[in-house]
C-alpha positions as CSV (number, residue, x, y, z in Angstrom):
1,X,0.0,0.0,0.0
2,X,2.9,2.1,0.7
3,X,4.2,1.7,-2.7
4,X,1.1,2.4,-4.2
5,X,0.5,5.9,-2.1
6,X,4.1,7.1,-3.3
7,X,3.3,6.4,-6.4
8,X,0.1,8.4,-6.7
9,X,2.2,11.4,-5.1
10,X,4.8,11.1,-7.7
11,X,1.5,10.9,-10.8
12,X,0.6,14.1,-8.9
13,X,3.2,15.9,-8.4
14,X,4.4,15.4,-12.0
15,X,0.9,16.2,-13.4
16,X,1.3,19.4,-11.8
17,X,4.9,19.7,-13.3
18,X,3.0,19.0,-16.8
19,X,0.3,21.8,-16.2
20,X,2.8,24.2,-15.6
21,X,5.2,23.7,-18.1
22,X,2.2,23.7,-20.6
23,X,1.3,27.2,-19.6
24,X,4.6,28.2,-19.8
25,X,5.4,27.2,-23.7
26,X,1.7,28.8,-24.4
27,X,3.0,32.3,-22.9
28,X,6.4,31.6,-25.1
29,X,4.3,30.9,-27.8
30,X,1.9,34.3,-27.5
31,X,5.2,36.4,-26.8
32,X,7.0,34.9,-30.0
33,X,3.7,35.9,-31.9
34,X,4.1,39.7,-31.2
35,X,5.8,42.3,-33.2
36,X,5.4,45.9,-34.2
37,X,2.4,45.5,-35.7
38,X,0.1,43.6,-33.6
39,X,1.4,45.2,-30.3
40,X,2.7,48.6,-28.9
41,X,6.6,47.6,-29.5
42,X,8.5,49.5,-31.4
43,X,9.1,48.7,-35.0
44,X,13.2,48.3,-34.3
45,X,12.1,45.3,-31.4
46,X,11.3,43.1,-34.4
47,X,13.3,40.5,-34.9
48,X,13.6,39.5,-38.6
49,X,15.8,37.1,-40.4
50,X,17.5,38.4,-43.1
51,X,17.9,35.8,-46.3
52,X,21.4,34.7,-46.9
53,X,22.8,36.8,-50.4
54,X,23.2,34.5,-52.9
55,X,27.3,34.5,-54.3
56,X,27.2,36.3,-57.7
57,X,27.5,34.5,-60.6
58,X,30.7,35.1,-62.7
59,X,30.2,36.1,-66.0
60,X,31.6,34.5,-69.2
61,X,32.7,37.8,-70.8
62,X,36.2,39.3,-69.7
63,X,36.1,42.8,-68.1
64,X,37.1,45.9,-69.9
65,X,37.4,46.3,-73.7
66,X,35.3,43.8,-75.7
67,X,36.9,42.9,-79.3
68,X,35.4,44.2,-82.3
C-alpha cells in the first residue's frame, strides 16, 4: 500500500509539473507571436531574419574592352 500511495504522489506531483510547463510554452508561444504590428513595440524590437545573399554569378565575358 505504501508503494502504491508514493506512487500516486509522484503521478501528482508530476501532473502538476506537466500543467505548468504547458502554460509556460503557451506564454512563449503568445510572446513569439508579437511584433510591431500587432502590439505597442516599437518597430526596431522586431526581430527579422535576413535571407542569406546569394554568391554572384561570374560572368563568361572578360572585363574591360570587348573585341570588335
Amino acid at each position: 500500500m505504501a508503494t502504491i500511495e508514493a506512487q500516486r504522489k509522484t503521478i501528482a506531483r508530476l501532473e502538476e509539473t506537466v500543467d505548468q510547463l504547458t502554460a509556460r510554452v503557451a506564454e512563449l508561444e503568445r510572446r513569439l507571436g508579437r511584433n510591431s504590428g500587432n502590439s505597442s513595440l516599437p518597430p526596431s524590437s522586431d526581430t527579422f531574419v535576413r535571407p542569406e545573399k546569394k554568391p554572384p554569378v561570374k560572368s563568361v565575358k572578360k572585363r574591360g574592352r570587348q573585341p570588335g
